[in-house]
N, C-alpha and C positions, 0 to 999 in steps of 0.2 A: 339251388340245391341239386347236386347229381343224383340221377333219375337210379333206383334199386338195381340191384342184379336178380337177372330173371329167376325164379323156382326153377329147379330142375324137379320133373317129375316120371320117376319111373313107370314103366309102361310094359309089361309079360304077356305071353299067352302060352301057358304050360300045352307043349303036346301030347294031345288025347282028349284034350277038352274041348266042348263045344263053343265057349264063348270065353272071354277072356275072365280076369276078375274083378271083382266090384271096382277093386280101387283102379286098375285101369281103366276100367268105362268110364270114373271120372276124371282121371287124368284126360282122357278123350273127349270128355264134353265139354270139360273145360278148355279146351284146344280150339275145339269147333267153335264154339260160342267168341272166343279171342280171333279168330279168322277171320268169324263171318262179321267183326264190327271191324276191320280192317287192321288187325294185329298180324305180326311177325311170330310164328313162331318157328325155332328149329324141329326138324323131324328126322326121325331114323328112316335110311331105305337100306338094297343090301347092299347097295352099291357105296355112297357117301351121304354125311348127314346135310339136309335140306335147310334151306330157309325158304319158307313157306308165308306166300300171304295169297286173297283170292283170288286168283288170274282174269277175274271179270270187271275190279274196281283198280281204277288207275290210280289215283292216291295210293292204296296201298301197295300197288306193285312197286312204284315211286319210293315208296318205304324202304324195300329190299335196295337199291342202288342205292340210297341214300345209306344205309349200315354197311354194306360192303365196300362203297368207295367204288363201284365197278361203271365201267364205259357203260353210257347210252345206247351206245350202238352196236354195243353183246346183249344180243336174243337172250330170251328166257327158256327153258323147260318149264311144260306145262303137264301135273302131273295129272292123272284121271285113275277112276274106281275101275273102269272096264272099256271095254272099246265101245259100246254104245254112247258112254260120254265124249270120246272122243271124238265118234262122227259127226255129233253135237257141234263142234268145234270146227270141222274145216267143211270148203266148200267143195269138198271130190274128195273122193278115198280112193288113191288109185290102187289097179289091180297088184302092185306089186306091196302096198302098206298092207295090205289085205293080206297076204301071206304071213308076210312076217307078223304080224299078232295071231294072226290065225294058230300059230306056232310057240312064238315066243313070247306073247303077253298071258300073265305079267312077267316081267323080267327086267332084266337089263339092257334093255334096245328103247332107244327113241328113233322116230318114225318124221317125217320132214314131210307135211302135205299143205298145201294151199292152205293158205287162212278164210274162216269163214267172220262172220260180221260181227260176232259176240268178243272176239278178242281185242282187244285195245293195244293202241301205237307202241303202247309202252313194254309189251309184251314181246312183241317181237322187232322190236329196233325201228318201225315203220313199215318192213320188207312185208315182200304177199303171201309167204310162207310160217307155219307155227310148227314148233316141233312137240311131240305128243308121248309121253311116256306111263305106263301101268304099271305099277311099281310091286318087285315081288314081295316086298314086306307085306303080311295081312294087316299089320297094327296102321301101315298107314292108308290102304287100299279101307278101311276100317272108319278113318279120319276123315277122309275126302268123304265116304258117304253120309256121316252124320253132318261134315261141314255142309253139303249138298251142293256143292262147287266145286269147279277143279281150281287146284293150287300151283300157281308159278313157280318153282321150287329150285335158285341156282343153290351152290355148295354152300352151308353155313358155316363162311370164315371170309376175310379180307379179300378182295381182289387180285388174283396170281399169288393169293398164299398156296402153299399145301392144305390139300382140301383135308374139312374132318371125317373122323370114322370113330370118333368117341364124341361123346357127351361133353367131357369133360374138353375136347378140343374146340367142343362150339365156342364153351366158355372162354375163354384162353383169347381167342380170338375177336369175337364179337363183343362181350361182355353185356353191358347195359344199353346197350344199341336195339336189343330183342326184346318181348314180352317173355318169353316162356321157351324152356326147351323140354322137349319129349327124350327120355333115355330108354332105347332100346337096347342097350349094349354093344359093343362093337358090329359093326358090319363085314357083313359076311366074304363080300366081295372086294371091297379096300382100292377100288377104282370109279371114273364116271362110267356111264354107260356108255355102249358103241349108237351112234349117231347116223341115222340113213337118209339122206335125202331121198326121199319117195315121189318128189315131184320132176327130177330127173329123167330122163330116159339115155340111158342105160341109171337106173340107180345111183347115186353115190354114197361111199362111208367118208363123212365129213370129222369123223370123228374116230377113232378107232377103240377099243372095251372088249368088257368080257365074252359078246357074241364077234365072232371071229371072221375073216373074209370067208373062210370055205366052208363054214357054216350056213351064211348067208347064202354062198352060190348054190348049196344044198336047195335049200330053200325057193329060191328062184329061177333055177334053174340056167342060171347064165351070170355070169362074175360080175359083181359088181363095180365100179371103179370106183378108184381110192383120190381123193381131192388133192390137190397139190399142196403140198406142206409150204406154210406161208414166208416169204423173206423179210417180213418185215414186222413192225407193229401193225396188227389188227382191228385195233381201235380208231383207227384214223378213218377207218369205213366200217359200214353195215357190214357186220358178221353174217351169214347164212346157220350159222349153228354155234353154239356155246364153244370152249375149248379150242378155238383156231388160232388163239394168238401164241405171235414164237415163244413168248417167255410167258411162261403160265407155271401153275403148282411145283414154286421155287419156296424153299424153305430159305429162312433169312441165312442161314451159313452158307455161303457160295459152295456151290457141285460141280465137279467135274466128273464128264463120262471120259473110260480111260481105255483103249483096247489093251496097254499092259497096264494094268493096273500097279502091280507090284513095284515097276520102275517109276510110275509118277507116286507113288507110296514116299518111296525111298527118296527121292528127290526135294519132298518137302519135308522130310524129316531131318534129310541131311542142313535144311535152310534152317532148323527150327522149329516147324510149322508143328502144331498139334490137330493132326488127322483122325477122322471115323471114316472106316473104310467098311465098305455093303461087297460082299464078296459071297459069291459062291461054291470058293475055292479054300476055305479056312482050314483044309486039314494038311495041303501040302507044304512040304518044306519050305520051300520063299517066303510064303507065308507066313507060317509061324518061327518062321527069323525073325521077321520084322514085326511080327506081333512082341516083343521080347524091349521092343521100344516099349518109354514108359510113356512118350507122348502121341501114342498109337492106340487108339480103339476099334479092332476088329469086329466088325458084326456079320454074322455066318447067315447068308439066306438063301431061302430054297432055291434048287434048279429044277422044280415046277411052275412055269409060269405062273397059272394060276394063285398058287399059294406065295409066289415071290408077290405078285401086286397085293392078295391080301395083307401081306404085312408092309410093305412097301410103306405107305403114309404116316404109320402110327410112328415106322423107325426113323422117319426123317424129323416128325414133332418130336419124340426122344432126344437127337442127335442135337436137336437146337439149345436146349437147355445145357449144352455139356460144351460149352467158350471155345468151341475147335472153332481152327482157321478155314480148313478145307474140309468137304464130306468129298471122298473119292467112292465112286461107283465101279463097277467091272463094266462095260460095255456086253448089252445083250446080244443071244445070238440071233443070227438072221431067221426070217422067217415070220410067216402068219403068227406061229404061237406065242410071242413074243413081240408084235407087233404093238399092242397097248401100250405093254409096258416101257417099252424104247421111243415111241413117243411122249409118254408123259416124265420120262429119264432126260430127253433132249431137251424138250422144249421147258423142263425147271433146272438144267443145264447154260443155255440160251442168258446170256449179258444182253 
């Protein structure tokens, strides 16, 4: 007999108030209590939602690649309440991880420092390294303390799918694979987090997110270097960080990134092809020619970075459900500020 589909249980904390409310505490304890016997549960951060199990029992971490289908040898993110748990966890905190939490935990940055002895093989692929993240959600910073363990936490959905940022995407994806999903409602930030190797010297961003290169260099005083973007599948070796393989958060309708967008538009419309096109350019005339196609779906998105990746994922799980051939993208612009985003545009672009 096929195993239930998990509860979804909503989860609030009204601003102004001191503690959250009854019925989240218990969605809460009942999270914990499902963790600490070695359960999967999905969780909201602001970045994407989590699949969570304890990062100290290897069975359960075992769990999570066993529902997501994901390589052995893609590392985990291990999430923590505050950095005191975290130095729990590795065997050096060097001076440069020190900053950047000093700064930006909790947030959106994982921290790459030497692994300490409490973390299992299974956590970080074998390598000597654990990557360490404090997550800006309260409700899950919240979780981890009543769980009183930090939680391994990749994306909760398939392996190189497009990652979730609803509730309702964990489902979709995972379904009966999990015990339990926590709904915080959309995420705030609608990308992973940027990823720092801290046991580097010079630093590297293994990863790139919402905290930015010249944020970082703020921060440290001296530029970080950026890892070499991979040519090949990542899976065949030891990851250093989550997020490094070519072809990663690919929605099942094949994407193409397009510098003229509007001519590889027309080119498959001319073949037949029924296109959704991510444009940031939906009010000019080319444009809306070719919007006049009936086998043309235009979706207009920011030319704010940051609010382009907030919607980013939700519109690509939309776009799947609607039997188009091609999703066409605009090619982003160059630069730091858009740096995330053209990474995670390429590499679920990436055959």
């Amino acid at each position: 007999m096929p195993r239930p589909l998990p509860d979804i249980l909503p989860i609030r904390w009204p601003a102004g108030t001191a503690a959250p409310p009854p019925d989240t505490e218990a969605a809460l304890d009942r999270a914990a209590r499902l963790l600490v016997e070695g359960g999967l549960v999905a969780i909201p951060t602001e970045t994407v939602y989590g699949l969570a199990a304890r990062a100290d029992a290897p069975e359960a971490v075992g769990r999570i690649f066993a529902a997501k289908g994901r390589p052995q040898t893609n590392p985990l993110i291990v999430h923590v309440a505050d950095e005191a748990m975290a130095r729990r966890l590795a065997s050096a905190w060097p001076d440069t991880a020190a900053r950047i939490t000093a700064q930006l935990w909790p947030g959106p940055v994982t921290v790459v420092v030497p692994r300490g002895e409490t973390i299992p093989d299974e956590v970080t692929a074998g390598g000597d390294t654990v990557a360490l993240r404090c997550p800006e959600h309260p409700l899950t910073r919240r979780l981890i303390e009543k769980a009183g363990v930090p939680l391994a936490a990749p994306s909760a959905n398939r392996s190189l799918a497009v990652s979730p940022t609803t509730a309702a995407h964990v489902l979709e994806s995972l379904g009966n694979r999990i015990d339990l999903i926590l709904d915080g409602g959309p995420c705030s930030r609608g990308i992973e987090s940027t990823v720092v190797d801290c046991s580097a010297s010079p630093p590297r961003i293994l990863r790139p997110g919402p905290v930015g290169h010249e944020q970082l260099e703020a921060i440290l005083g001296a530029p970080p270097a950026i890892a070499t973007e991979p040519s090949g599948d990542a899976s065949a070796s030891v990851a250093r960080s989550p997020g490094m393989m070519a072809r990663h958060y690919a929605p099942k309708t094949p994407l193409v990134l397009a510098s003229d967008a509007a001519a590889r538009v027309a080119e498959l419309l001319a073949s037949g092809k029924r296109v959704g096109w991510l444009t940031r350019a939906a009010e000019i005339p080319e444009t809306r020619r070719l919007a006049a196609s009936k086998d043309l779906l235009v979706i207009p998105m920011p030319d704010d970075p940051d609010a382009f990746a907030a919607r980013l994922y939700a519109t690509l799980h939309a776009l799947d459900k609607r039997e188009l051939a091609t999703i066409v993208v605009d090619e982003p612009p160059p630069g730091d500020a858009w740096r995330a985003v053209r990474d995670r545009l390429t590499r679920a672009a990436t055959k």
